[in-house]
Kinemage of the C-alpha trace (Angstrom):
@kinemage 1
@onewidth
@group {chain A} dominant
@subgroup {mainchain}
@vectorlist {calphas} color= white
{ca unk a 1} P 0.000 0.000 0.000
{ca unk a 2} L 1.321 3.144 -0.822
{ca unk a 3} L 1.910 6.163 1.866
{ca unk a 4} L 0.605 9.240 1.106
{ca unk a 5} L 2.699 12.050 -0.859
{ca unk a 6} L 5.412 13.240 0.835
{ca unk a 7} L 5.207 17.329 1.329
{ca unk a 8} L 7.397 19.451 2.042
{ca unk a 9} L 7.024 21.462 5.578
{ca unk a 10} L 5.413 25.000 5.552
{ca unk a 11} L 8.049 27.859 5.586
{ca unk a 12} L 8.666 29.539 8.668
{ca unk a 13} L 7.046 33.321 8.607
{ca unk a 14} L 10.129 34.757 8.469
{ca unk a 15} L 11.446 32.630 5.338
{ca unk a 16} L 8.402 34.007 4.078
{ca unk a 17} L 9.230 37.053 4.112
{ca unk a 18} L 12.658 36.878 3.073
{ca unk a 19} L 11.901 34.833 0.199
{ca unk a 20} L 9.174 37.616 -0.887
{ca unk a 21} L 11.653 40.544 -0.296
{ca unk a 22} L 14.464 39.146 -2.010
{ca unk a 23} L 12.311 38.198 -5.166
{ca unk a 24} L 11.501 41.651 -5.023
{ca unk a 25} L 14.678 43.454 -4.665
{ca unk a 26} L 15.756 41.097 -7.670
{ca unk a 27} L 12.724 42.804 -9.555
{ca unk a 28} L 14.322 46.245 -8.611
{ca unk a 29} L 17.637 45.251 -10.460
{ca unk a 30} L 19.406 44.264 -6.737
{ca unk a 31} L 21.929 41.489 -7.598
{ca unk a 32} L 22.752 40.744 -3.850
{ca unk a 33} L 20.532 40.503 -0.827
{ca unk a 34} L 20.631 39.098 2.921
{ca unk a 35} L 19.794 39.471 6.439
{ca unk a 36} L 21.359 40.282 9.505
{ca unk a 37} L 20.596 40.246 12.902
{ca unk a 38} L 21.301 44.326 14.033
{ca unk a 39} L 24.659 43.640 15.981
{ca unk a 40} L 28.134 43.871 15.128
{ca unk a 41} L 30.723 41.457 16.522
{ca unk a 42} L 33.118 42.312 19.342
{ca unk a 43} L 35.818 41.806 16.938
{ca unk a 44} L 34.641 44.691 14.392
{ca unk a 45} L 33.907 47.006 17.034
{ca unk a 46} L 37.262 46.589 18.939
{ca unk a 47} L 38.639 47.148 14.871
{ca unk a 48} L 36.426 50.143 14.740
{ca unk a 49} L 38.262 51.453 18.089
{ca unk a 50} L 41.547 51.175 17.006
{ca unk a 51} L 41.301 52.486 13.402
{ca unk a 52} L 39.863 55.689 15.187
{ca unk a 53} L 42.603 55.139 17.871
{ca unk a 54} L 45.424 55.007 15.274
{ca unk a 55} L 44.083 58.379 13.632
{ca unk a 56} L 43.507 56.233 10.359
{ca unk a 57} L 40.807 58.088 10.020
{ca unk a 58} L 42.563 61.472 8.690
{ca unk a 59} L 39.958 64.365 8.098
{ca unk a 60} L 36.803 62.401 8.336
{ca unk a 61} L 35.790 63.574 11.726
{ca unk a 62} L 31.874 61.905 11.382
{ca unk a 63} L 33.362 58.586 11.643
{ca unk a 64} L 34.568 59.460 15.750
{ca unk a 65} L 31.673 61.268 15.964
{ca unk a 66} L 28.678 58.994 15.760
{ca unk a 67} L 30.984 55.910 16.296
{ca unk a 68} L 28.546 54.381 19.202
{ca unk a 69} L 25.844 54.601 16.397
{ca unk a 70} L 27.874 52.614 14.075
{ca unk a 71} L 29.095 50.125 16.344
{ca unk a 72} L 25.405 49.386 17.256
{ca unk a 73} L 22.514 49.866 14.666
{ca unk a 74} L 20.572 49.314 17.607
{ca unk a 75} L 22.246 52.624 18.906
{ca unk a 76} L 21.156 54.222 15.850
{ca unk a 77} L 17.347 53.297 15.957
{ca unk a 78} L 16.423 51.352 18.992
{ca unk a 79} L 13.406 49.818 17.447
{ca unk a 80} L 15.327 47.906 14.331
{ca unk a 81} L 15.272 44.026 14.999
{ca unk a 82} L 16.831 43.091 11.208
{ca unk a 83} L 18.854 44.405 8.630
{ca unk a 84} L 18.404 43.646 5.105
{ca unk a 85} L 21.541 44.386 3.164
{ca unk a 86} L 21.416 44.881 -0.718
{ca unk a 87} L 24.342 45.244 -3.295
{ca unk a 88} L 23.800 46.402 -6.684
{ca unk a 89} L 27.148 45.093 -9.022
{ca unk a 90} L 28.671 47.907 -10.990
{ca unk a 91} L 31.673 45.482 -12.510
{ca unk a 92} L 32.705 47.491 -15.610
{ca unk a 93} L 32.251 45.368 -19.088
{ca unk a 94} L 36.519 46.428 -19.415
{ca unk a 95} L 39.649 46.602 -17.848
{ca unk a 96} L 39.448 49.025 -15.418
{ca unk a 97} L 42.889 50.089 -14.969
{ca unk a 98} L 43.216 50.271 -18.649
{ca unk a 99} L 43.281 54.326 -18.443
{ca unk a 100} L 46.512 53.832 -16.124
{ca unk a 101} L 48.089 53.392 -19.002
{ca unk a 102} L 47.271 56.934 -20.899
{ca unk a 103} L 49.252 59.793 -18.891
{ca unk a 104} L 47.801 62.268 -20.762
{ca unk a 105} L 43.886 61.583 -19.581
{ca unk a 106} L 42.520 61.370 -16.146
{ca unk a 107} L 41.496 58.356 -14.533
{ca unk a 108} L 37.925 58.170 -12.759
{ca unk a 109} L 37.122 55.372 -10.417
{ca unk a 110} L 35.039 53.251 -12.143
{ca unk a 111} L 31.826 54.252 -9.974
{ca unk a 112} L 32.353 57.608 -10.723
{ca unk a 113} L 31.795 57.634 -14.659
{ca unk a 114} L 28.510 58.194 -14.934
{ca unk a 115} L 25.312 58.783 -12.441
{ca unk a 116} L 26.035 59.079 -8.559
{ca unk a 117} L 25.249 55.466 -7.117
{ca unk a 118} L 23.733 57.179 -3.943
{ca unk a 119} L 20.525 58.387 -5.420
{ca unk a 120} L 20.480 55.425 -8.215
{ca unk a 121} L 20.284 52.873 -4.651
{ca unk a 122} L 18.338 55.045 -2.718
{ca unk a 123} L 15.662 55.161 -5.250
{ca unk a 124} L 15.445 51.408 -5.409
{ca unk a 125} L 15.448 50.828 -1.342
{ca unk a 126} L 13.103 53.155 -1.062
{ca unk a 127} L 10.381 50.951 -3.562
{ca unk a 128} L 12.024 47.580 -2.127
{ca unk a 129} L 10.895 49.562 1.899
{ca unk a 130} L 7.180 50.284 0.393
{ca unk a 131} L 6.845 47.003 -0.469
{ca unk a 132} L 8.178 45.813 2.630
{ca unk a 133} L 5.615 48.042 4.669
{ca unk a 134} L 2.767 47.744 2.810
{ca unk a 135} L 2.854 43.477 2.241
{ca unk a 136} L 4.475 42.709 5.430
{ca unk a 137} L 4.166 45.458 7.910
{ca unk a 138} L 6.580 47.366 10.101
{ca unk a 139} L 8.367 50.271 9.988
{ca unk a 140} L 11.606 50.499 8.479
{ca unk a 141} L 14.591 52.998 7.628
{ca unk a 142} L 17.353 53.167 4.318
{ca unk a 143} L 20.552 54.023 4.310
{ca unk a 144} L 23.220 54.508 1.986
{ca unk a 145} L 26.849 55.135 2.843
{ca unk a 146} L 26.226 58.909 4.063
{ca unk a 147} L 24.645 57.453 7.850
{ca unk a 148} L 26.953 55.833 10.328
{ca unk a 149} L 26.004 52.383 9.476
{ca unk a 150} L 29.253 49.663 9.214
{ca unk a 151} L 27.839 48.418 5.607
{ca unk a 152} L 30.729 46.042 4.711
{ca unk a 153} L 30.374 43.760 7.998
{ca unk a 154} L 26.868 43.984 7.977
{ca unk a 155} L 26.805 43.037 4.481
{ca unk a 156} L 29.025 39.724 5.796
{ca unk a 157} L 26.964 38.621 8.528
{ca unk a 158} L 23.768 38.696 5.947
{ca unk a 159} L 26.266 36.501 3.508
{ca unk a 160} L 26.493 38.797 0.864
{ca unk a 161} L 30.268 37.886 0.440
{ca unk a 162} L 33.357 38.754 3.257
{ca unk a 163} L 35.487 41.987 4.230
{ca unk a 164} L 38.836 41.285 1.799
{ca unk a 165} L 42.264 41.543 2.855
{ca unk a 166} L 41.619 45.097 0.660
{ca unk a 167} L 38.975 45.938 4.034
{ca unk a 168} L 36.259 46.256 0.902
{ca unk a 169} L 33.397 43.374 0.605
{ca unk a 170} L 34.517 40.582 -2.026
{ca unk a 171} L 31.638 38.296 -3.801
{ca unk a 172} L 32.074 34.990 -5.034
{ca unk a 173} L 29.431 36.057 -8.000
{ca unk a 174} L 30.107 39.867 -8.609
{ca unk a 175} L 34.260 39.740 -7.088
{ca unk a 176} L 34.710 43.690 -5.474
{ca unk a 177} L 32.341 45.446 -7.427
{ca unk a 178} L 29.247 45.739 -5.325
{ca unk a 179} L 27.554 48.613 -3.962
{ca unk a 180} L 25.831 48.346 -0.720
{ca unk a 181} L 22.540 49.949 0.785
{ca unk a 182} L 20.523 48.457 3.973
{ca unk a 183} L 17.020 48.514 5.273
{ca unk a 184} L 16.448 48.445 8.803
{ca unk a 185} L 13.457 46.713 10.124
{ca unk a 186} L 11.574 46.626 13.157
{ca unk a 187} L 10.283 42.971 11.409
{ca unk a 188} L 11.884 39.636 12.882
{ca unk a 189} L 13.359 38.074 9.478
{ca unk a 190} L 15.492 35.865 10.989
{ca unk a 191} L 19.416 36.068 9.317
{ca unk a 192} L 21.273 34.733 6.962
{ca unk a 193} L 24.291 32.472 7.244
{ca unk a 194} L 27.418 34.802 7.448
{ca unk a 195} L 30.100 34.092 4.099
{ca unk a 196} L 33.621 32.173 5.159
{ca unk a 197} L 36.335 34.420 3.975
{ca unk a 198} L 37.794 32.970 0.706
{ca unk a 199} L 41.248 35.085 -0.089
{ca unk a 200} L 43.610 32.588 1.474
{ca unk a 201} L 47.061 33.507 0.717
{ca unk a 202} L 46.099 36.079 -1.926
{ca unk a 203} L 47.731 39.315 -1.363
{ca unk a 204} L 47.339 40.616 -4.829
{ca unk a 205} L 44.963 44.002 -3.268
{ca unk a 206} L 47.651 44.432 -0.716
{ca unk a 207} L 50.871 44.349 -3.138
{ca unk a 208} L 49.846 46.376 -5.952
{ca unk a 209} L 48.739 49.320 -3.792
{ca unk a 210} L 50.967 52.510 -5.340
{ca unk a 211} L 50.605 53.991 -1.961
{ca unk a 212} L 51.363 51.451 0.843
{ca unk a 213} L 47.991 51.945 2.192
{ca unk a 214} L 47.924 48.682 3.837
{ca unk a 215} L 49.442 48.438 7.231
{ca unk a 216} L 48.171 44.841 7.182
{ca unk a 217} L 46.001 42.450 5.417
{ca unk a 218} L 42.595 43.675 6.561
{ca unk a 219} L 43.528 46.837 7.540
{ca unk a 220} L 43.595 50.546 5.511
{ca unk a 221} L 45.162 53.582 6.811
{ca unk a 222} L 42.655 55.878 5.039
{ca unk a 223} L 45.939 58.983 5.376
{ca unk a 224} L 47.560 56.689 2.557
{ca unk a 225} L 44.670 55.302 0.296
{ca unk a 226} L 44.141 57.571 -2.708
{ca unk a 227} L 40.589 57.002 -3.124
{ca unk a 228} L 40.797 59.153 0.602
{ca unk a 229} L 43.147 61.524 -0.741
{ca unk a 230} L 41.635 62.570 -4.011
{ca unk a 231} L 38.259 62.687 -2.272
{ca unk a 232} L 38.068 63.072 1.085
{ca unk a 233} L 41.551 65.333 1.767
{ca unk a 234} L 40.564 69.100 1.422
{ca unk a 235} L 44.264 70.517 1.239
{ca unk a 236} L 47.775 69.890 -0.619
{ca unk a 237} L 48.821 66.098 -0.564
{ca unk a 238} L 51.800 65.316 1.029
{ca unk a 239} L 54.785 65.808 -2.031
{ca unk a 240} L 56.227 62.279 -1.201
{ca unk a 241} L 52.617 60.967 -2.583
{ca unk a 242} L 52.014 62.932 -5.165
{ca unk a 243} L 53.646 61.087 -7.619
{ca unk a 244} L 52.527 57.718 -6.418
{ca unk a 245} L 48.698 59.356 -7.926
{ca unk a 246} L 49.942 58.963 -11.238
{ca unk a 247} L 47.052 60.012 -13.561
{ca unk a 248} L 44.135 59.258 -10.568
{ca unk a 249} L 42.159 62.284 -10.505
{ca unk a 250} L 39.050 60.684 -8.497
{ca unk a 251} L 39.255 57.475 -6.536
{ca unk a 252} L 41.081 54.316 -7.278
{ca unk a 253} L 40.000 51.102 -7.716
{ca unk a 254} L 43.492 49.296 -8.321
{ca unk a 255} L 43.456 46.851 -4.982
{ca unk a 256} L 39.439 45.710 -6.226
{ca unk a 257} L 40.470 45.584 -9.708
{ca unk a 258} L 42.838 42.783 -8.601
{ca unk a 259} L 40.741 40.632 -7.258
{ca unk a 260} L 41.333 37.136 -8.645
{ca unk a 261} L 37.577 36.631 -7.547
{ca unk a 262} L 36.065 39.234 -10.046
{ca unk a 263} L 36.792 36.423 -12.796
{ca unk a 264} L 33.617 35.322 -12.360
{ca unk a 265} L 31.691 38.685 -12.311
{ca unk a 266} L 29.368 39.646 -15.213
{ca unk a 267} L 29.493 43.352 -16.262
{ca unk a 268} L 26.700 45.000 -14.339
{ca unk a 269} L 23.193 45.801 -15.472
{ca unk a 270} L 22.426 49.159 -14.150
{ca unk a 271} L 22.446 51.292 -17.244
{ca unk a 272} L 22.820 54.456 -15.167
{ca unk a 273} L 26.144 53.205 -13.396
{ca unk a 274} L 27.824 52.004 -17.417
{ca unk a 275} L 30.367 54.366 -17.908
{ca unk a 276} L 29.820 57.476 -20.064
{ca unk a 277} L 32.239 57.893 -23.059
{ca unk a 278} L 32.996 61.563 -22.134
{ca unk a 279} L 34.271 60.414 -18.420
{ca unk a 280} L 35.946 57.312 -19.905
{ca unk a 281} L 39.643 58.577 -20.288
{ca unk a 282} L 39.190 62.452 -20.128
{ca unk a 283} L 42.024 64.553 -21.500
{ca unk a 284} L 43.756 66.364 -18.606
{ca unk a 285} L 44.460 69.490 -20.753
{ca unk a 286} L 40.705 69.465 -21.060
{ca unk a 287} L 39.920 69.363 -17.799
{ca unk a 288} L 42.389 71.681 -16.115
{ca unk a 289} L 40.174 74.168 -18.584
{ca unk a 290} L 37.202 73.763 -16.457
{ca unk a 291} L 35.669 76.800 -14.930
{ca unk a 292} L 33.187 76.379 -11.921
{ca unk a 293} L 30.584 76.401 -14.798
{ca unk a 294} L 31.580 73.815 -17.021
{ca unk a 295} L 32.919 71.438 -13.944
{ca unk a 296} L 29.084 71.321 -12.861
{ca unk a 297} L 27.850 71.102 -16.048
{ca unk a 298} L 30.310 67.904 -16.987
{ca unk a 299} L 29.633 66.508 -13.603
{ca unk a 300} L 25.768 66.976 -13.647
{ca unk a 301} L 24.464 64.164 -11.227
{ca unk a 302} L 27.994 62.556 -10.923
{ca unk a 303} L 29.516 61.750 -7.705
{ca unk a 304} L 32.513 63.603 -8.435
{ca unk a 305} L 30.602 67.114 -8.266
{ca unk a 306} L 30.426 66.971 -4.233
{ca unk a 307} L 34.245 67.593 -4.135
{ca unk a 308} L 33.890 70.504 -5.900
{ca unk a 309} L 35.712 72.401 -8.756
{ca unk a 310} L 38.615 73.528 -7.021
{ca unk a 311} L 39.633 70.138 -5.161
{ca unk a 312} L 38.771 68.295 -8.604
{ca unk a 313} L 41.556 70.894 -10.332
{ca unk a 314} L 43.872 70.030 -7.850
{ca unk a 315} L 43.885 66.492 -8.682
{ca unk a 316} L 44.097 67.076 -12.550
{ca unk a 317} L 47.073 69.184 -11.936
{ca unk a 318} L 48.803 66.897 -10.257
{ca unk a 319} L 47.999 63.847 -13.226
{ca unk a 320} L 49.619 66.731 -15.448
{ca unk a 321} L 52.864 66.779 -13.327
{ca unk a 322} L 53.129 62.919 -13.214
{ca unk a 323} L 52.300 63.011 -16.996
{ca unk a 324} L 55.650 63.985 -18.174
{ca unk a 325} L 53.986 65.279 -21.244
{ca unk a 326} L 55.781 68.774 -22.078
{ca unk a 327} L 53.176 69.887 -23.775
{ca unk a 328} L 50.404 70.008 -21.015
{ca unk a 329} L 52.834 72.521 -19.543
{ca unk a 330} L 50.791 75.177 -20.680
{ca unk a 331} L 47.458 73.968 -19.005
{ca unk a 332} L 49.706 74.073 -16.096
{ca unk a 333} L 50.997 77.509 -16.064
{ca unk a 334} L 47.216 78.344 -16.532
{ca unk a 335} L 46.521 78.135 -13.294
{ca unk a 336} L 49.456 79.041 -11.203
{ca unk a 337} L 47.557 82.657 -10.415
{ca unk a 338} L 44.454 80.623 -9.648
{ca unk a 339} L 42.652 82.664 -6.269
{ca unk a 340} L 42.696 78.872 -4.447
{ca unk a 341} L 46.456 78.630 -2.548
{ca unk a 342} L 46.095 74.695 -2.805
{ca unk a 343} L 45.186 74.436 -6.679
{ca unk a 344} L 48.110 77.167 -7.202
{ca unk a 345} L 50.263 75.189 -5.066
{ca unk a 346} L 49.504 72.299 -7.174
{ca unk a 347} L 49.956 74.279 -10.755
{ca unk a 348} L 53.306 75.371 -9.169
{ca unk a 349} L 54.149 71.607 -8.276
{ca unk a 350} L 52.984 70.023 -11.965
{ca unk a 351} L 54.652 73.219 -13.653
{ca unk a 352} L 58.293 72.312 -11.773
{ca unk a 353} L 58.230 68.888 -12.419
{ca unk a 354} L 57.598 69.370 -16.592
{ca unk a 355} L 60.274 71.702 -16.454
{ca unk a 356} L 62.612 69.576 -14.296
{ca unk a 357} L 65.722 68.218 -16.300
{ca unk a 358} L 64.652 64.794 -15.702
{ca unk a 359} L 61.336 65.725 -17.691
């Protein structure tokens, strides 16, 4: 006699859920999603301590000052009982250092070349939240880089991938191109199982940095790390890293470029994150051209606009002074009676080393 058909058990409510989110943030173009219970381990927040300990820091101030809000979500907003953590791949379809390789054009991070990922990922958490409120109930909260929210641990205990020796979240799908966002819930979703770190005896991130930015696999003194320096660093870089920029004019993305992992990531979707042929391998004698104008126009809803013209200049001259291409000495000499003491600084800097002998 046969037994009756085997079925299998009911989900859980909060498998549910997760299972309806996640088929939703795939709908929204998401290519990464997990959960998290709202707590950091002891280990990342004794890290967090001594990075701001070490002054590792530099200028960004905000991370000391709401540190006990992003060592605890729950210290952020009491209520939250889950994180949902989302990545959106932005892996370009090329080589990304291939603009290394042109002295006389500036090269953009790869995030950077077209629409500002904060508002692109905002836009989509904020449908992905609706739905989450109005199907499942709750209340809930999104974030994107800008609040003091840890995203790359966070994003490792919901097993979207694991902090690299690089300190930047590594996928076995999409390598180190993802961008992250979160949604904090005050919904019990239960958590995902947290990703084994994969790099083994890689050190590829940590060897080919031009600036020694790694005191140690895992950790990043942000004083050293270009991406920090042609961003985040309001006055003159230090002249013993100047060079070491080369042609870098916003971010860098050599250590993720690296990454043997991002052999298996596809080129991303998002059509607003694909690269814009105008920001692909700009000319530098163009650029150091730019009034305030024409910097905001070229930069319309890019994330390179927030630095501003003047900080953006003085990162172009300095590409111009690494170039040794005589004839952007001109562009140079443009702007050595520029009213900014750090851009004319910098014109003075890029002008010296094109006339150097050794030029």
């Amino acid at each position: 006699m046969r037994g009756r058909p085997r079925h299998p058990p009911p989900l859980a409510p909060d498998a549910v859920a997760r299972s309806a989110i996640s088929a939703r943030a795939a709908a929204l173009g998401f290519d990464a999603v997990g959960f998290a219970r709202p707590s950091l381990s002891a280990e990342t927040r004794e890290h967090l301590v001594e990075f701001l300990a070490a002054g590792r820091h530099g200028e960004m101030g905000w991370l000391a000052a709401r540190s006990t809000q992003r060592a605890a979500p729950s210290a952020l907003w009491p209520e939250v009982r889950s994180v949902i953590a989302l990545g959106l791949s932005y892996a370009p379809a090329g080589d990304a250092l291939a603009t290394l390789a042109q002295p006389a054009c500036g090269n953009l991070s790869v995030y950077a070349r077209h629409r500002d990922y904060h508002d692109i990922i905002k836009g989509k958490l904020k449908h992905l939240a609706q739905f989450i409120v109005s199907h499942l109930g709750g209340a809930v909260k999104v974030f994107v880089d800008t609040a003091p929210v840890m995203e790359k641990p966070l994003a490792h205990h919901a097993g979207l991938g694991w902090q690299g020796k690089h300190s930047n979240l590594v996928s076995r799908r999409h390598g180190s191109w993802l961008l992250l966002g979160e949604i904090f819930s005050t919904l019990d979703l239960g958590d995902s199982s947290p990703h084994a770190d994969r790099c083994g005896r890689c050190s590829r991130c940590l060897d080919i940095c031009p600036t020694a930015a790694f005191p140690a696999p895992y950790q990043l003194d942000a004083r050293r790390c270009i991406s920090y320096l042609t961003i985040e660093h309001h006055g003159p870089v230090d002249v013993e890293l100047r060079e070491k920029l080369g042609n870098r004019i916003f971010g860098c993305d050599d250590c993720l470029a690296v990454c043997p992992w991002n052999r298996f990531a596809q080129a991303g979707r998002e059509a607003k994150l694909h690269a814009r042929a105008a920001l692909m391998a700009p000319a530098l004698r163009d650029l150091a051209a730019l009034d305030d104008a024409a910097f905001r126009a070229l930069f319309a809803g890019s994330p390179v606009k927030r630095i501003g013209r003047n900080r953006f200049l003085r990162n172009v001259l300095y590409a111009i002074g690494n170039s040794a291409q005589a004839d952007l000495l001109p562009a140079a000499a443009a702007c050595l009676e520029e009213a900014d003491p750090v851009v004319a600084d910098a014109a003075r800097w890029a002008v010296s080393r094109l006339t150097a002998p050794s030029a």
